[in-house]
N, C-alpha and C positions, 0 to 999 in steps of 0.2 A: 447350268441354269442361269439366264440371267433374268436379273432383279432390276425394273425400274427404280427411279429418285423414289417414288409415292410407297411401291412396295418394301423398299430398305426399311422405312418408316415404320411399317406398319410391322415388317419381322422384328426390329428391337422393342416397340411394341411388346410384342409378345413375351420376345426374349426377357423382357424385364418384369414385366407381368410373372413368370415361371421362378425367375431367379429370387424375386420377394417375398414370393408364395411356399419358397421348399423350407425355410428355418421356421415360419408360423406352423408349419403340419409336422416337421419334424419336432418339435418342442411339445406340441400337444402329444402327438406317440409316445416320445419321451416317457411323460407324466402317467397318461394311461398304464404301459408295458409298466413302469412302477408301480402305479400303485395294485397292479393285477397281481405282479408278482410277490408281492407283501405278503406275510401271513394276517397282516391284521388288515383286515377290510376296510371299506370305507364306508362311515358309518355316519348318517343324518338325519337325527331327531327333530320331530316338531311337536310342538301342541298349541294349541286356541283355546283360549282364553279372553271370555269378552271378543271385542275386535283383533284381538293382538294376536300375531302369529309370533311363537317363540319357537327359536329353529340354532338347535346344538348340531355341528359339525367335527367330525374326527376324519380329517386326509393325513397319510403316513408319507413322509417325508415331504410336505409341505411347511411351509413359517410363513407366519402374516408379516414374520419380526426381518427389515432385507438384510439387517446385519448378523442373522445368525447364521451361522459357518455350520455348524452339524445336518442344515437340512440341504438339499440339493436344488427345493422348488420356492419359489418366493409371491408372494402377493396379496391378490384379496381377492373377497367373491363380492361378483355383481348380482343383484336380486332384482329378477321380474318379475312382477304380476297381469297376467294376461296378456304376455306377449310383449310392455313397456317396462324399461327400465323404471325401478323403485329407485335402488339406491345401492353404493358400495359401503363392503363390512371389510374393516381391516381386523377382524377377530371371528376365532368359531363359532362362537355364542352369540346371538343378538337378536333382537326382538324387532319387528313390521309392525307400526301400531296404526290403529286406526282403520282397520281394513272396514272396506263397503260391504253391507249386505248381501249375501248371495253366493252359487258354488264360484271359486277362481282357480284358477292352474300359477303354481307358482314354480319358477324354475330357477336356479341356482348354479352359475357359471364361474370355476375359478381363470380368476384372470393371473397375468404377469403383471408384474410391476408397470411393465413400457407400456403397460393395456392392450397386448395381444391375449389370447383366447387360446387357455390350456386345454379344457374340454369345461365340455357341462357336466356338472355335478351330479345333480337331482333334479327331478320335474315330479311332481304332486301336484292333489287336488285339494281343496279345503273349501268348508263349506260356514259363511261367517252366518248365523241366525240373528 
């Protein structure tokens, strides 16, 4: 097969497109295939309170902490509400204050350190009166 100047281009392209895309999906399997195979599940509380969403997280072999050696996954979670980032928690526990009136979908994504995307966590509804 031959490949014009224009089409070379457009194969490495791709080719590079593929080759940056297989460590972000293999990393997130990674974490998943863990934390499924734990016996202890992954577990995230919330409640509301006034405006505030307060939201306890338990991921098994995750660390917020990137120097601790006993866990194998490292980072923080990003927090949405309605789709827009809020804001990142470099801890399990943490509180969303202020929230607007009204039902919202809140979704909760652990990141890597480098800010690549291990999976999403949780997704919920809450409803601020």
């Amino acid at each position: 097969m031959k490949v014009s100047g224009r089409g070379w281009k457009q194969v490495i392209v791709v080719l590079l497109m593929i080759l940056c895309c297989v460590p972000v999906v293999g990393f997130s399997e990674s974490l998943e295939e863990e934390v499924a195979a734990k016996s202890d599940p992954v577990l995230v509380n919330h409640r509301i309170k006034n405006k505030n969403l307060f939201v306890e997280c338990v991921i098994p072999n995750f660390s917020f902490d990137p120097h601790n050696d006993k866990k194998d996954y490292h980072g923080y979670i990003d927090v949405f509400l309605d789709g827009k980032k809020q804001k990142s928690v470099k801890q399990a526990a943490f509180i969303v204050h202020n929230l607007p009136e009204g039902k919202h979908i809140i979704r909760l994504d652990i990141m890597r350190k480098d800010g690549g995307r291990y999976l999403s966590l949780e997704e919920f509804e809450v409803e601020i009166k």
